[in-house]
NUVEX-842442 format. One record per residue (C-alpha): x, y, z; residue number from 1; residue in one letter. Coordinates in Angstrom, 2 decimals, m for minus. Example, Ala and Ser with C-alpha at 12.3 -4.5 7.8 and 13.67 -1.06 7.14 Angstrom:
2
12.30_m4.50_7.80_1_A
13.67_m1.06_7.14_2_S
! end
This chain:
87
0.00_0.00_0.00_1_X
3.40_2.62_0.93_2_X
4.34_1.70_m3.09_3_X
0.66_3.10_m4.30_4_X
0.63_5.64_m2.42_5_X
3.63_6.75_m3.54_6_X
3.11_6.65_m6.89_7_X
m0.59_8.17_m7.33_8_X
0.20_10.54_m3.29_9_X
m3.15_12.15_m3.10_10_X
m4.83_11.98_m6.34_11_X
m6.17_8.03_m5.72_12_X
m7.99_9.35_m2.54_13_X
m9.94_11.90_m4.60_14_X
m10.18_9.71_m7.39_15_X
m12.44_7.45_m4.40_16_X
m14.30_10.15_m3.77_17_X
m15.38_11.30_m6.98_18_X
m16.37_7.77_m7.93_19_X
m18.42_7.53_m4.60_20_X
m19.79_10.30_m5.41_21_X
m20.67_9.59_m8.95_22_X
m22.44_6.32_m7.67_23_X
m24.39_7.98_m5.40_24_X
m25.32_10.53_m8.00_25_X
m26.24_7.39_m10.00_26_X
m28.57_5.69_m7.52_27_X
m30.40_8.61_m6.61_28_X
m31.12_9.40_m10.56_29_X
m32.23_5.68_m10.58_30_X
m34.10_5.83_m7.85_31_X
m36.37_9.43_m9.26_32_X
m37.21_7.17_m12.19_33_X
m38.55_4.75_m10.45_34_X
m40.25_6.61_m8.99_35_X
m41.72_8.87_m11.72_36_X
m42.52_5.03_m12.91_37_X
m44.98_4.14_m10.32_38_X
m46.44_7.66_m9.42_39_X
m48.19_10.25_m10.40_40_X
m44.72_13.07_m11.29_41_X
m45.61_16.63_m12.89_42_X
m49.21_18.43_m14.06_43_X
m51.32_17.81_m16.43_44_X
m51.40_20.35_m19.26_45_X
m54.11_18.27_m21.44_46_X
m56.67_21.45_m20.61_47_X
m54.23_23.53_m22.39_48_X
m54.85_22.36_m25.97_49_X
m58.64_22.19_m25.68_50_X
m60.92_23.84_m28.45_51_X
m62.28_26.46_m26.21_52_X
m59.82_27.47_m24.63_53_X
m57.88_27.90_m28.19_54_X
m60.28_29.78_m29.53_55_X
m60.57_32.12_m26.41_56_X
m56.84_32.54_m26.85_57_X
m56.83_33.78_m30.19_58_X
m59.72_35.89_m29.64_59_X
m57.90_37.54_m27.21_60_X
m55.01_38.24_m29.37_61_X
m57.58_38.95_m32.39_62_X
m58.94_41.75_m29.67_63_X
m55.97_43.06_m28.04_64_X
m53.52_43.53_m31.41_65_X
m54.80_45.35_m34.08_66_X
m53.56_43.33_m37.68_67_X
m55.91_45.74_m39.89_68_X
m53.39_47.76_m41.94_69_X
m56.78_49.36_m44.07_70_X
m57.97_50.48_m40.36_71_X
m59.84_53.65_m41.99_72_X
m61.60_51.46_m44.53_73_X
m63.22_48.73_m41.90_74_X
m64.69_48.96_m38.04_75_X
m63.19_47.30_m35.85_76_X
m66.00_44.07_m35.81_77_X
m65.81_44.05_m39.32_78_X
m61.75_43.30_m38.90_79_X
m62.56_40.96_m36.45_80_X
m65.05_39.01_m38.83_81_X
m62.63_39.41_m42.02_82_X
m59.45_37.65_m39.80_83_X
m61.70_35.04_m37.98_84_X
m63.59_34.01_m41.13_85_X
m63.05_30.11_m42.31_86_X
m62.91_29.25_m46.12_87_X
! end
């Protein structure tokens, strides 16, 4: 053990401790999956995407930005109706 140490001195001691410390890192990364496996992890954003709630998101941004570069020519609903309309 005197020969090893004098050849790597200090560096095999820290060399222990970053591999402990890697494991550890390891296990505790394998253990969050697991869990995340068998229980409920994080929020479910399914609501997010819905129909309604789409199209009250773009008719607030259809109400709040004004896109209407011929503003003089058109009201405001009729803007609305001419940017909203489905072909």
């Amino acid at each position: 053990m005197d020969d090893l140490h004098l050849w790597a001195g200090t560096s095999l001691l820290w060399f222990t401790i970053e591999l402990i410390m890697f494991m550890l890192n390891l296990v505790t990364f394998l253990l969050y999956l697991v869990r995340s496996r068998f229980m409920f992890v994080g929020i479910d954003h399914t609501s997010q995407f819905d129909q309604t709630y789409m199209a009250k998101l773009a008719n607030l941004i259809i109400d709040n930005i004004n896109f209407d570069i011929h503003e003089h020519h058109r009201s405001r609903a009729h803007t609305k109706r001419h940017l909203t309309r489905r072909t």
